[in-house]
N, C-alpha and C positions, 0 to 999 in steps of 0.2 A: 669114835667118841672124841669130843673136844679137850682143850684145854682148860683147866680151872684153875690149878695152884698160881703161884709165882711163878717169873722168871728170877734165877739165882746166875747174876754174873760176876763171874770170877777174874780174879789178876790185878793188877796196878792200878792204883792212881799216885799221877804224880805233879811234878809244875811245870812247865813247860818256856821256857826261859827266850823267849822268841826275838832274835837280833832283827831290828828294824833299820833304815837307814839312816846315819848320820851315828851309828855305834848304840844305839840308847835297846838296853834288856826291860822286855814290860812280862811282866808272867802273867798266865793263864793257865787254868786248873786243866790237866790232861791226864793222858793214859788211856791207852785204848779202851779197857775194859771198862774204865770209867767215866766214860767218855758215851759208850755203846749203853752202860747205863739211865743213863740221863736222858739220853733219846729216848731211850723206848717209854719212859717214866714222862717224859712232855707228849710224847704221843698218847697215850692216853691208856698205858701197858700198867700191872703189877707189877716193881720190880724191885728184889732186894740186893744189895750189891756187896761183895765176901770180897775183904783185901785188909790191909792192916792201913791207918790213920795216925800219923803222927799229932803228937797233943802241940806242936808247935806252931807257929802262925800259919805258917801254911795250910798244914792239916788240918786245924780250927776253920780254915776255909773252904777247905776240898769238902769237910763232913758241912757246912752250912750248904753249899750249893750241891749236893745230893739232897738233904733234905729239903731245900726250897721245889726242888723237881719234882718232889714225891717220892723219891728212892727211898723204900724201907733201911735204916739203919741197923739191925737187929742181928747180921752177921759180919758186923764192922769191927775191926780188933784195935784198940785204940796200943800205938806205941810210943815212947818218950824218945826213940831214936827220930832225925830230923828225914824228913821230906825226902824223898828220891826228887831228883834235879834232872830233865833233858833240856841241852842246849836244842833250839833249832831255828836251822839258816834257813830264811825261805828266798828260794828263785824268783825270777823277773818272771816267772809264767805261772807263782802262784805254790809252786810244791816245795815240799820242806824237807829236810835233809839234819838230822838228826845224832847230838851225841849225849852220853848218856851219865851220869855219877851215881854210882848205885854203893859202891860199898859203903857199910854201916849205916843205912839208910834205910828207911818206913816199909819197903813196898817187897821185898824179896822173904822176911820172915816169917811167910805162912807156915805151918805148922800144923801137923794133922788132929791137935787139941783143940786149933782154933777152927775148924771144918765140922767138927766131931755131929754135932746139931743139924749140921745144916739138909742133907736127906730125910732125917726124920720130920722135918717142918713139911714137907709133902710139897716139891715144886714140881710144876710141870716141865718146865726147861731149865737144862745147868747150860752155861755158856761160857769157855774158857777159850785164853790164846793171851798173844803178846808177850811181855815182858815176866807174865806168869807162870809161861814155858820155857823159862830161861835158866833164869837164876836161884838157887835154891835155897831154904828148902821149900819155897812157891814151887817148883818145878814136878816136886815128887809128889809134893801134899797135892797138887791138883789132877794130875796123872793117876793116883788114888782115886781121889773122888770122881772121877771121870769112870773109873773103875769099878766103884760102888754103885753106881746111879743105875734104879730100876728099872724093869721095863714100860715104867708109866711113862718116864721122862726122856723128854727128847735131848739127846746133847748136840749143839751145837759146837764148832770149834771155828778161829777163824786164828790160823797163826801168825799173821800182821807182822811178818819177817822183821825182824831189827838185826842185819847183819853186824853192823859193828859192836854189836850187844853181844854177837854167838862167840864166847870164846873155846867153847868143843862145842865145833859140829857135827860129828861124828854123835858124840851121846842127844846134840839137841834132833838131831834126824831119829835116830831110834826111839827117842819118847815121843814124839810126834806122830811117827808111825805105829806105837803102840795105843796112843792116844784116839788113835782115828780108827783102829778097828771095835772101838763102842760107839763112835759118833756118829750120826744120823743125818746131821746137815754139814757141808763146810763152806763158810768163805772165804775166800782169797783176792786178791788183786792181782793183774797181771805182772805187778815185780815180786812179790811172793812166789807166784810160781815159777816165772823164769829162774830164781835162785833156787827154788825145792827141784825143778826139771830143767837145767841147763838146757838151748838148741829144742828144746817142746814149743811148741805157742801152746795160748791157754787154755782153749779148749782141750787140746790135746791131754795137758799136762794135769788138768783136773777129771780129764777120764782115768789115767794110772793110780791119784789120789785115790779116786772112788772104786778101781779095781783091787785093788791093793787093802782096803778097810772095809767098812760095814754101812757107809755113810748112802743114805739115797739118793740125795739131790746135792750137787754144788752149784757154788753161784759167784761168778768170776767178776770182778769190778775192773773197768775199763777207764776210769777217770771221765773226759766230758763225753767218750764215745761209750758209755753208758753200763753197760753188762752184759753177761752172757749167763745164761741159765743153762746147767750142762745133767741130764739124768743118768743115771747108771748104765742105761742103754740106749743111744738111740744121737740124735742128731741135737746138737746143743741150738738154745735157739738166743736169739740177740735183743737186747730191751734197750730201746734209746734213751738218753737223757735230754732231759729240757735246757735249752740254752739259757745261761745265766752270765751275767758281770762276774768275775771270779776278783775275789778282795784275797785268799787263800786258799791253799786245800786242806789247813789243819783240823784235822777229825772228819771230814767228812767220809771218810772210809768205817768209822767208827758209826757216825750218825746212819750209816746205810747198815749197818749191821743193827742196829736197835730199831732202825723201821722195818726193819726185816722181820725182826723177832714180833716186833708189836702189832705188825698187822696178821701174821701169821696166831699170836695168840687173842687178839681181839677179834680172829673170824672164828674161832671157836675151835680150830686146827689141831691135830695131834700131831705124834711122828710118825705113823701110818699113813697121814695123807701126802706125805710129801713124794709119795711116790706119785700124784696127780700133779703132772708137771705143769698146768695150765694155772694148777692155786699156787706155785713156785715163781711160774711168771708176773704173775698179779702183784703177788709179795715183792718180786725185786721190780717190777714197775713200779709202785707205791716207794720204792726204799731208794731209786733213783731220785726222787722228787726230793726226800727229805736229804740226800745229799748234796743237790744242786743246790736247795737254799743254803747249806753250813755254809758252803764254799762262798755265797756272796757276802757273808759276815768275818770281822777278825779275829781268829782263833776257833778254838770248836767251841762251837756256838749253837748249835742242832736247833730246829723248828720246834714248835709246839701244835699239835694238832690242829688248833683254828688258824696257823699261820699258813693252812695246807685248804682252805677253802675258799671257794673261788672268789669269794669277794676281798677275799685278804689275801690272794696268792702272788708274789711279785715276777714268778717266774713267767716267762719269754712264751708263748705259748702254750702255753699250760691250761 
């Protein structure tokens, strides 16, 4: 049976404070979850996005540019506390490297009042991770509803490690691993995993993920050496990425998580079928692509479906 409801993604949005050279901070609107948002909503996905919005400029901009994308507003929790802020330095080869100001700020005070709704709205996919498995009480309140979620619903998880974010790692491991014994899909990068499995490579380390929980199909992001599609059994298999000019890589680990989601719910897909590993590859072929173009724009910037057809495609072979 396919998919019909929403997709419901959960966790942070926040600004992203991005040091360029010669000292000068230009922001752009981030956060992984909301970030993975917006992709799948320019792709041409259902998607409503669960995080709290400060009323302040910022936030006044974060809630415009979801709904400019199409992102249903309707589990948005508006707060008078200001913006969560990440600094982030990006490298001469394009990756960014990330810190963080969160106390007394927008994005950590989820709360299981402001969730309360959101199952009963009937989504087909909940999709949590990042900075929403952090900090609390986001951390518990989504661990919960990850815990609530039916058998209709597929859960997705993609924990987008922010080390210098984890101040107990010890409890951020154990909600994660509890986390992941309901979730059905995960993605990860290969720095996430090496930090979740020390001395693993990634295939390796997203076989223990998927032995360890409940999840079918993982899907490992490799940056420009593309991904690995890994199933609960069996021999992980490798999807290339298209060569691009790389401007950055902010968000595009986000944007491959929302082409993930959206081609997986636009083919009509449930959580049943992910055990078809061949419609897993498809999906992270299709979600390499929409990561290759973020990364030639500044900031996370994600495609819009006609930006992915071949008369408009700017990618290198493609």
């Amino acid at each position: 049976m396919g998919t019909g409801g929403t997709i419901v993604i959960a966790g942070e949005a926040l600004i992203d404070l991005v040091a360029r050279d010669g000292g000068d901070l230009r922001p752009h609107a981030g956060g992984g979850p909301f970030n993975a948002a917006r992709a799948a909503a320019r792709l041409g996905a259902p998607v409503s996005y669960l995080g709290r919005l400060s009323t302040d400029r910022f936030g006044v901009g974060l809630r415009a540019a979801l709904a400019d994308d199409g992102v249903a507003l309707d589990h948005v929790v508006a707060t008078a506390e200001p913006t969560t802020l990440a600094l982030a330095e990006v490298a001469a080869d394009g990756s960014a490297a990330y810190r963080f100001y969160v106390e007394g700020t927008s994005a950590p005070g989820l709360t299981e009042d402001d969730v309360a709704e959101v199952l009963a709205a009937g989504p087909s996919m909940l999709c949590v991770g990042t900075l929403g498995l952090v900090f609390e009480p986001s951390a518990q309140t989504l661990e919960r509803l990850v815990a609530a979620a039916g058998d209709d619903v597929l859960v997705a998880v993609d924990p987008n490690v922010r080390a210098a974010a984890v101040a107990d790692e010890v409890g951020f491991r154990a909600r994660l691993e509890r986390i992941l014994s309901r979730a059905d899909l995960i993605k990860a990068s290969a720095d996430d995993l090496a930090w979740l499995h020390p001395g693993a490579g990634p295939a390796e380390a997203m076989q223990s993920l998927l032995a360890n929980g409940a999840a079918r199909a993982g899907v490992v992001t490799l940056g420009s050496d593309g991904a690995l599609v890994v199933p609960r059994s069996g021999e992980a298999v490798a999807v290339t990425a298209p060569p691009v000019q790389v401007v950055d890589t902010i968000g595009a680990g986000d944007a491959f998580l929302g082409g993930l989601l959206s081609w997986w719910h636009r083919s009509g897909l449930s959580r049943a079928d992910l055990a078809d590993i061949a419609q897993v590859i498809e999906a992270a072929r299709f979600a390499c692509r929409v990561a290759a173009l973020t990364c030639s724009r500044h900031g996370a910037d994600p495609p819009h479906l006609s930006d992915l057809q071949p008369s408009t495609n700017p990618l290198k072979g493609a």
